[in-house]
C-alpha positions as CSV (number, residue, x, y, z in Angstrom):
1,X,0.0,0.0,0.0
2,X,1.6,3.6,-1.0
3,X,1.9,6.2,1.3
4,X,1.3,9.1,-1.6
5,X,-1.9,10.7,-2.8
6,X,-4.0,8.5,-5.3
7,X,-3.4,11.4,-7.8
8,X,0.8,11.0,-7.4
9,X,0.8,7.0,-7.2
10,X,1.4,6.9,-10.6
11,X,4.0,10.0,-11.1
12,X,7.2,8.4,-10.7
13,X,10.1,7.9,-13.3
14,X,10.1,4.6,-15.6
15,X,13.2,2.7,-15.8
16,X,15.0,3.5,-18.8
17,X,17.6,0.5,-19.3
18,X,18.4,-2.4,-21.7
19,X,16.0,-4.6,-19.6
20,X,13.3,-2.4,-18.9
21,X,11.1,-1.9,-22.5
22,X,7.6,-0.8,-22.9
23,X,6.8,-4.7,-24.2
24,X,4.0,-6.5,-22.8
25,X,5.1,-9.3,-20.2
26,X,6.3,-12.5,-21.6
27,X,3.7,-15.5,-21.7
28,X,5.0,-19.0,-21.4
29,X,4.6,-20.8,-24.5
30,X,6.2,-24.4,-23.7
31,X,4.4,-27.7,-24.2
32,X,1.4,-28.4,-22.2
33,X,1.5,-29.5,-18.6
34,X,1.5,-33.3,-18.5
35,X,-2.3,-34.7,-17.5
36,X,-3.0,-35.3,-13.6
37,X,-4.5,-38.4,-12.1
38,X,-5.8,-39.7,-9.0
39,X,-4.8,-41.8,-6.5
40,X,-7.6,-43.4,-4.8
41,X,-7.7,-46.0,-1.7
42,X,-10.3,-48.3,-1.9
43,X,-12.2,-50.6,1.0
44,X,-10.1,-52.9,2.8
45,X,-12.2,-55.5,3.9
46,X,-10.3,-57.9,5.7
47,X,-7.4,-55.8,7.1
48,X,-6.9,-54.0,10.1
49,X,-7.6,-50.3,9.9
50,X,-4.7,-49.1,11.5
51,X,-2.8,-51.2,9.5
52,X,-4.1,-49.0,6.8
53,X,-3.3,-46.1,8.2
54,X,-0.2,-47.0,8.4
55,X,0.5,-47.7,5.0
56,X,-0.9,-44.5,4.0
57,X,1.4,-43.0,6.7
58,X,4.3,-44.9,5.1
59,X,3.8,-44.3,1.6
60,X,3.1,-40.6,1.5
61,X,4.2,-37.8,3.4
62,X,1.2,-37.4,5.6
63,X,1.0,-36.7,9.5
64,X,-1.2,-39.6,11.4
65,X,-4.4,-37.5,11.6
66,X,-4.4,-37.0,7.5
67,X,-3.8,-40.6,7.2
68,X,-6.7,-41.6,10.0
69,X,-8.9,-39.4,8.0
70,X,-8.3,-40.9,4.5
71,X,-8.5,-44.7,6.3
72,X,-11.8,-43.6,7.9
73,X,-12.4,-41.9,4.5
74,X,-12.5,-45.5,2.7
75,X,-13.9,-47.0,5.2
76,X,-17.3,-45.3,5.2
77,X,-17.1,-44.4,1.9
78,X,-15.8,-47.0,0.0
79,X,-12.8,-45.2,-1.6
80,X,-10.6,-41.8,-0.4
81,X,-8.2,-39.5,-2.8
82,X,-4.9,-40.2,-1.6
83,X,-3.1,-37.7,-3.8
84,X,-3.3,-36.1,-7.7
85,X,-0.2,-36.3,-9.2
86,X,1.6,-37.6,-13.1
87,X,0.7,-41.4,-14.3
88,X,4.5,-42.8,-13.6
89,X,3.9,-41.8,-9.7
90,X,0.5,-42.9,-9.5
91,X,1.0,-46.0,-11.1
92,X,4.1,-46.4,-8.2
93,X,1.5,-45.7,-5.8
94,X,-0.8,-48.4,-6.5
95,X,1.6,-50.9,-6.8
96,X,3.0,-50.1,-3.5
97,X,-0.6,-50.0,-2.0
98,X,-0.7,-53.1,-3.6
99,X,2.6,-54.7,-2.1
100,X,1.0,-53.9,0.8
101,X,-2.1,-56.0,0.0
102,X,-4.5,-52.7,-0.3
103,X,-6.6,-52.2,-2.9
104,X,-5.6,-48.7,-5.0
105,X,-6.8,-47.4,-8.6
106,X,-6.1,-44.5,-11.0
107,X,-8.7,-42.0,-12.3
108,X,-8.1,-39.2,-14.5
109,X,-8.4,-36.2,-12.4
């Protein structure tokens, strides 16, 4: 917030240097971001619940209370977004959810 009268804000000398032209700002123009899908925990039937929050706990980066709530999450619900990210990582998240013997699938986000 400036400190001078609306009618002076604008009043000051422009930059007259190599790097400082009157062109509009630059707009990146690189290849489209890469598609995002998600990771989502399904039901585990026969395993112990904190069993699954521990995987979750172990396999992302998320505090005990964020994993309890995406255990409980599946539990009620039948399935809980674990996290949106690239294919490669989500595919390396279902097979370690897998590995674990928990039931994980992709969806297009």
């Amino acid at each position: 917030m400036s400190i001078r009268p609306p009618h002076r804000r604008d009043d000051r000398p422009r930059p007259t240097g190599p790097g400082s032209s009157s062109r509009p700002p630059r707009t990146l123009t690189g290849p489209p971001p890469f598609p995002r899908y998600k990771v989502l925990l399904l039901r585990a039937a026969g395993h112990d619940l904190m069993a699954v929050a521990r995987a979750v706990m172990d396999l992302t980066r998320f505090g005990s209370a964020e994993a309890e709530f995406r255990m409980w999450e599946s539990h009620h619900r039948g399935r809980s977004l674990v996290v949106v990210t690239h294919l490669e990582r989500a595919e390396l998240y279902v097979e370690q959810f897998a590995e674990r013997g928990l039931a994980a699938t992709i969806e297009l986000a």
